[in-house]
Wavefront OBJ file of the C-alpha trace (Angstrom):
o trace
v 0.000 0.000 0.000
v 2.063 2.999 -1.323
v 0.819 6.589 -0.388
v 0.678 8.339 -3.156
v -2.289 5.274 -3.738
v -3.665 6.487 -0.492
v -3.603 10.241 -1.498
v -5.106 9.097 -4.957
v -8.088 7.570 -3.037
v -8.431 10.648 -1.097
v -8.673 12.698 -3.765
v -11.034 10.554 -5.515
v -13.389 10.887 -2.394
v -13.057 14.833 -2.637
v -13.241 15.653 -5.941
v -15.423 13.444 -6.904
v -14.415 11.759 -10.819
v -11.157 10.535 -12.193
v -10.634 13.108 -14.072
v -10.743 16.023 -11.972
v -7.882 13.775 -9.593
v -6.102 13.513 -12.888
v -5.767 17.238 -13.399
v -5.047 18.290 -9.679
v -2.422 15.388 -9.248
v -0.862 16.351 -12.915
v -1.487 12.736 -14.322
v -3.135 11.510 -17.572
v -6.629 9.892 -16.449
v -5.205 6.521 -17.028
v -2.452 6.658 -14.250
v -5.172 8.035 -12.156
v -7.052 4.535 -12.990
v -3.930 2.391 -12.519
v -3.326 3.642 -9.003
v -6.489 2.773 -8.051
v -5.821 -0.923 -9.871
v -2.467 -1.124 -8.019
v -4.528 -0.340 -4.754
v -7.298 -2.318 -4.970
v -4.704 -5.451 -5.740
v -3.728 -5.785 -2.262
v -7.524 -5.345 -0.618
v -9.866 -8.290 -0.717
v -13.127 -5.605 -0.845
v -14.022 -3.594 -3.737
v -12.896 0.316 -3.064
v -14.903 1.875 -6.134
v -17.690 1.194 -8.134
v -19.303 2.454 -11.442
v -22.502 4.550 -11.097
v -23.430 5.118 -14.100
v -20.282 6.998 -16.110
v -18.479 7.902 -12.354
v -16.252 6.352 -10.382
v -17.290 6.628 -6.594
v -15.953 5.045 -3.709
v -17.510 2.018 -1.841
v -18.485 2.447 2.145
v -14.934 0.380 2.212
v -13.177 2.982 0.319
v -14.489 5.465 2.277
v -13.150 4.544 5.525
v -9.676 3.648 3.632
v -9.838 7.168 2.535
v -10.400 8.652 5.735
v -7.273 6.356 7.090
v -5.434 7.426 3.743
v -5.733 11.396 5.323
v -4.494 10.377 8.617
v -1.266 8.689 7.266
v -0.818 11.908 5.059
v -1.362 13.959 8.457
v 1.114 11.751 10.028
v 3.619 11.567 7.205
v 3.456 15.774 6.982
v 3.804 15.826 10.561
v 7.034 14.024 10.085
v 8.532 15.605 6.797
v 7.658 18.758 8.965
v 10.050 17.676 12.085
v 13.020 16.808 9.891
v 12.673 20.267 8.225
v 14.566 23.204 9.222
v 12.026 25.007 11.653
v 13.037 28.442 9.693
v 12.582 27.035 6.503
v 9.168 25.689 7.785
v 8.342 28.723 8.948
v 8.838 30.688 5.573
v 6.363 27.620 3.111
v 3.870 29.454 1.716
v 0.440 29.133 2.200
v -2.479 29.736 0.253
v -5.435 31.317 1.676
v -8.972 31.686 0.526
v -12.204 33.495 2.280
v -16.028 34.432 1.248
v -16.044 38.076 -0.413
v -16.328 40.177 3.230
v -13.675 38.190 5.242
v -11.239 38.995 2.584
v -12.413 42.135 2.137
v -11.684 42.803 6.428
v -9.289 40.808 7.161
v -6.625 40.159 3.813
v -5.423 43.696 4.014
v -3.668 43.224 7.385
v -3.032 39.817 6.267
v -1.200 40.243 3.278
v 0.657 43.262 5.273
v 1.576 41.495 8.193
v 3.059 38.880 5.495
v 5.546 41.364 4.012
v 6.544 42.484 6.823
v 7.656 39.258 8.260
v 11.050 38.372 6.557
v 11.369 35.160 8.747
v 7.646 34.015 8.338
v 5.335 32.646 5.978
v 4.124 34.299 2.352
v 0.442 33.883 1.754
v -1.707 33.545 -1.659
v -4.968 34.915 -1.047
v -7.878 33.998 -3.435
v -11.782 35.085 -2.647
v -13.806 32.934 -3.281
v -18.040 33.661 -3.936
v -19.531 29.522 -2.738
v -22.761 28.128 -1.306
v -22.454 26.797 1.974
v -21.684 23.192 0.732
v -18.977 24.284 -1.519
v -16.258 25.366 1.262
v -15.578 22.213 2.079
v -14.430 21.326 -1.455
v -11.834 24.236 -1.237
v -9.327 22.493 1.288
v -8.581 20.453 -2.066
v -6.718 23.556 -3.625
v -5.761 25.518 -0.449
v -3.805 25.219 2.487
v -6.568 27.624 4.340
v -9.882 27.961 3.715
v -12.302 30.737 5.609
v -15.279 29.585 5.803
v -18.929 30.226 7.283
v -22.336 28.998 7.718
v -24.939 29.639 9.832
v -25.871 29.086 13.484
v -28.638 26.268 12.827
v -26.658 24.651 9.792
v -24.675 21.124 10.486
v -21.282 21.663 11.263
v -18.643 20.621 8.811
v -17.497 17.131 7.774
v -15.025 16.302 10.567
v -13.766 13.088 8.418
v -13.024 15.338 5.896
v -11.352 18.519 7.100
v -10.005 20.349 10.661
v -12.373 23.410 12.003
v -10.438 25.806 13.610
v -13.440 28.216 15.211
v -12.782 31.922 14.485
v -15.853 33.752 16.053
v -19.686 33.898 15.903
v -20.850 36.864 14.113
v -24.224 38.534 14.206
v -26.264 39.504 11.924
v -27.755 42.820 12.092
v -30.758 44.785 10.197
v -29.000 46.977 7.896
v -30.715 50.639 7.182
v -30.186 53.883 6.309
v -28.649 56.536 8.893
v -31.931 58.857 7.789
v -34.526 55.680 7.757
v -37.017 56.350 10.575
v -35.795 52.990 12.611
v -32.332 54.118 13.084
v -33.401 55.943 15.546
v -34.100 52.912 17.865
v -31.373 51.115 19.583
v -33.290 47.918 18.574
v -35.820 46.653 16.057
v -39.081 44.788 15.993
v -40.572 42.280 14.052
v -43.939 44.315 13.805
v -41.438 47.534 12.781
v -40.246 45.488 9.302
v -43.464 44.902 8.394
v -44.160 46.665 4.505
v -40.502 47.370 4.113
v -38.256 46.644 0.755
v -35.504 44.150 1.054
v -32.517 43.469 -0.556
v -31.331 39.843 0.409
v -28.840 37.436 -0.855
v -29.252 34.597 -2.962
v -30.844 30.958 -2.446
v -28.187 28.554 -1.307
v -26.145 31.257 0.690
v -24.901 31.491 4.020
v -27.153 34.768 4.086
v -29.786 33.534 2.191
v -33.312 34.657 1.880
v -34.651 31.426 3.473
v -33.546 33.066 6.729
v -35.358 36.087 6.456
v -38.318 33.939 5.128
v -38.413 32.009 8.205
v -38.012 35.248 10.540
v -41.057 37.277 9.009
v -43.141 33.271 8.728
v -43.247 33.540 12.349
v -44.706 37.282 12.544
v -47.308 36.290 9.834
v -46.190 38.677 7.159
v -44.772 37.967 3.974
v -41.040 39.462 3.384
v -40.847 41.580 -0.245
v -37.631 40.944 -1.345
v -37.031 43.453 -4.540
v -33.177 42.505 -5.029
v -30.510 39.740 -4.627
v -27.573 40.540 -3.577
v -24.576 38.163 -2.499
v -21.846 41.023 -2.407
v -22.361 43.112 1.120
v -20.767 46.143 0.149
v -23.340 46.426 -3.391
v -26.082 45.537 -0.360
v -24.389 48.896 1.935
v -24.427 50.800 -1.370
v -28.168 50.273 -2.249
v -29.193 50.944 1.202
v -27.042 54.218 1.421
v -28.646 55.148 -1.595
v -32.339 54.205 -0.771
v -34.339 53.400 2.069
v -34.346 49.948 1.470
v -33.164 47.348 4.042
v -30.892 44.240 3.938
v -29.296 41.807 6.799
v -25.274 42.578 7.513
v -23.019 40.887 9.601
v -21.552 42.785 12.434
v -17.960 43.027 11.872
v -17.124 42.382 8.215
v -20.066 43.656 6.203
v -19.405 47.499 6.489
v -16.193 49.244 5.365
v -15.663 52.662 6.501
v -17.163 54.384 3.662
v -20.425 53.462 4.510
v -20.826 53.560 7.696
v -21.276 57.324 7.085
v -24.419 56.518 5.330
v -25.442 52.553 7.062
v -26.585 51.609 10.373
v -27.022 48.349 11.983
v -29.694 47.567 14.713
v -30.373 44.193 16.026
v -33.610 42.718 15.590
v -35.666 41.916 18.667
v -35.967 38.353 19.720
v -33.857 36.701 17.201
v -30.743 35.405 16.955
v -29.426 35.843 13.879
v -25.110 34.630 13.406
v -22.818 32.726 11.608
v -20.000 30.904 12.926
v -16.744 32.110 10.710
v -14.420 29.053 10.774
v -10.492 27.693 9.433
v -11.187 24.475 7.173
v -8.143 22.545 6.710
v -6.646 19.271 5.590
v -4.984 17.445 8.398
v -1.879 17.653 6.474
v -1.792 21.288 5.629
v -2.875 22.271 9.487
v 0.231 20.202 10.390
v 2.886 22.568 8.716
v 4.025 25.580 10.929
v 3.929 28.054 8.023
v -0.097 26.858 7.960
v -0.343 27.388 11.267
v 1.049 30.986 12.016
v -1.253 32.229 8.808
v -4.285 30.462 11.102
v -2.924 32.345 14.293
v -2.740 35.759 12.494
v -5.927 35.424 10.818
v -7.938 34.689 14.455
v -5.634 37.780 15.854
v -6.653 40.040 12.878
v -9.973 39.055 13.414
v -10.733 39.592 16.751
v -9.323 43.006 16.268
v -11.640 43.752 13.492
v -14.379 42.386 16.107
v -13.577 44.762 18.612
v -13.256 47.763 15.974
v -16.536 47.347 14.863
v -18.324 47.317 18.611
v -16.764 50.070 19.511
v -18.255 51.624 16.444
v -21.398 50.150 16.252
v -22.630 52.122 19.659
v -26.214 53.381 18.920
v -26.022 57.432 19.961
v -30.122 56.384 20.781
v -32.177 54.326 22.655
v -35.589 52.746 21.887
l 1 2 3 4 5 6 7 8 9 10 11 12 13 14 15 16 17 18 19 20 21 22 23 24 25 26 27 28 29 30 31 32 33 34 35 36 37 38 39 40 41 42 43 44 45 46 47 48 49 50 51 52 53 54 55 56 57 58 59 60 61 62 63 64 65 66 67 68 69 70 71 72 73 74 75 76 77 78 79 80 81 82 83 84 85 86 87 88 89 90 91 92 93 94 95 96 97 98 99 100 101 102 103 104 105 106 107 108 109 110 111 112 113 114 115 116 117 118 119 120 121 122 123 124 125 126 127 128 129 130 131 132 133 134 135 136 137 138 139 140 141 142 143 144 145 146 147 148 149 150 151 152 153 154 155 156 157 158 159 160 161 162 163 164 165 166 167 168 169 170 171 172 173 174 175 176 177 178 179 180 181 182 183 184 185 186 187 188 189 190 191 192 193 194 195 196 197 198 199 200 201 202 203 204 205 206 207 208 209 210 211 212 213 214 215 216 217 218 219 220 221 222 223 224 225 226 227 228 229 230 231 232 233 234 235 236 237 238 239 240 241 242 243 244 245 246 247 248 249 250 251 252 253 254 255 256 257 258 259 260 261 262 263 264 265 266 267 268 269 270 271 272 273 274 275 276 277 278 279 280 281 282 283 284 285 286 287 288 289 290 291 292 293 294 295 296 297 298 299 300 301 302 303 304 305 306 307 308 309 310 311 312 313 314 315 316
């Protein structure tokens, strides 16, 4: 049982056909196929089967796959304690995030990158995904920033490492003139007739949330736009008297907090829990590891930014 077979296997599981193994592991489709063969020589039960024109993996493959990641952990682990710890230190790492955590938190990222001659370089890439699809992403890069919210199941544990990051609200967004800013709180009975801008189906913000909220008061929600992108949301609000959901921390940049406001909304509790995907193997470099460090120490600094900001001047 050789492991590059194992990490074949693995990458079978994730990505789902033989060709898309083929063209992250840089082999023709029939090498792919031939390390599975050489695999599957030396195990009694069948690892993959046909469904229709793809190759999946059997329940047998699938715990031989999840065994495959842990000798990979183990094997980086070990590569990683023969290294020079400098060295180690100065890997790059690749580092991808939903639009408004790169948008808060790359800046300083990227920054505190270059200035670090002894540390680690990082690759940032945003990335615009459905809730399902971070997982996926630990496939291409080292760090993935991921969220999802509060009532959603919690990532694949077989599959990747959560490193939590923080829970975020979510807040009403409105206009600074809009008649609710005013209050240091909203109600469900003060939304009722307003215009909404929301984000789309199959989003961590998606209009199934705000669906559900307004089910419960008895009145329909009249969503005019969708939105996925918060600051186009902060710029339609700013410009009309329309309202949206924001998160807390990262969905307002400077400029329009000038012309935005966030209130929470009375008797819900709207969040998402912002958190590191990894593979075991990646989260066991140290270069991996001080990008995960400065990305929770960046973060909780943009957390504490935007409290001290978000202070309503009224009260309700």
């Amino acid at each position: 049982m050789e492991v590059h077979h194992l990490r074949t296997l693995r990458e079978l599981r994730d990505r789902g056909s033989v060709t898309a193994v083929a063209q992250a592991l840089h082999l023709s489709p029939s090498a792919v196929s031939q390390q599975l063969a050489s695999l599957q020589r030396g195990i009694l039960i069948p690892l993959t089967e046909q469904r229709g024109r793809v190759l999946v993996l059997t329940p047998a493959g699938e715990r031989l796959a999840d065994a495959g990641g842990e000798v990979l952990e183990s094997l980086a682990r070990a590569q990683n304690s023969v290294s020079e710890y400098f060295l180690a230190r100065r890997e790059p790492v690749s580092v991808t995030a939903f639009h408004s955590a790169g948008l808060a938190w790359f800046p300083a990222l990227i920054a505190s990158s270059l200035s670090d001659s002894d540390g680690p370089m990082v690759r940032c890439r945003d990335e615009d995904v459905s809730i399902n699809g971070f997982v996926d992403l630990v496939s291409d890069h080292d760090v993935v920033i991921a969220h999802r919210p509060l009532a959603s199941d919690p990532w694949p544990s077989r599959r990747v490492h959560v490193t939590p990051v923080l829970q975020e609200p979510i807040d009403l967004a409105i206009h600074r003139e809009h008649p609710l800013a005013k209050h240091k709180t909203v109600s469900l009975a003060d939304l009722v007739g307003e215009n909404w801008v929301a984000a789309h189906e199959g989003f961590a913000l998606e209009p199934l949330i705000v669906q559900a909220m307004f089910s419960a008061a008895g009145t329909p929600i009249k969503i005019t736009h969708r939105v996925n992108d918060f600051n186009l949301v902060a710029a339609i609000i700013a410009e009309t008297r329309m309202v949206g959901l924001l998160p807390r921390y990262t969905g307002l940049i400077p400029y329009f907090r000038e012309h935005v406001v966030l209130r929470p909304i009375e008797g819900l509790a709207l969040a998402r829990n912002i958190d590191i995907l990894t593979r075991p193997e990646a989260r066991a470099r140290v270069s991996t590891r001080t990008v995960i460090e400065r990305v929770i120490k960046i973060a909780e600094a943009t957390r504490g930014l935007a409290e001290k900001q978000s202070n309503p001047r009224t009260d309700r």
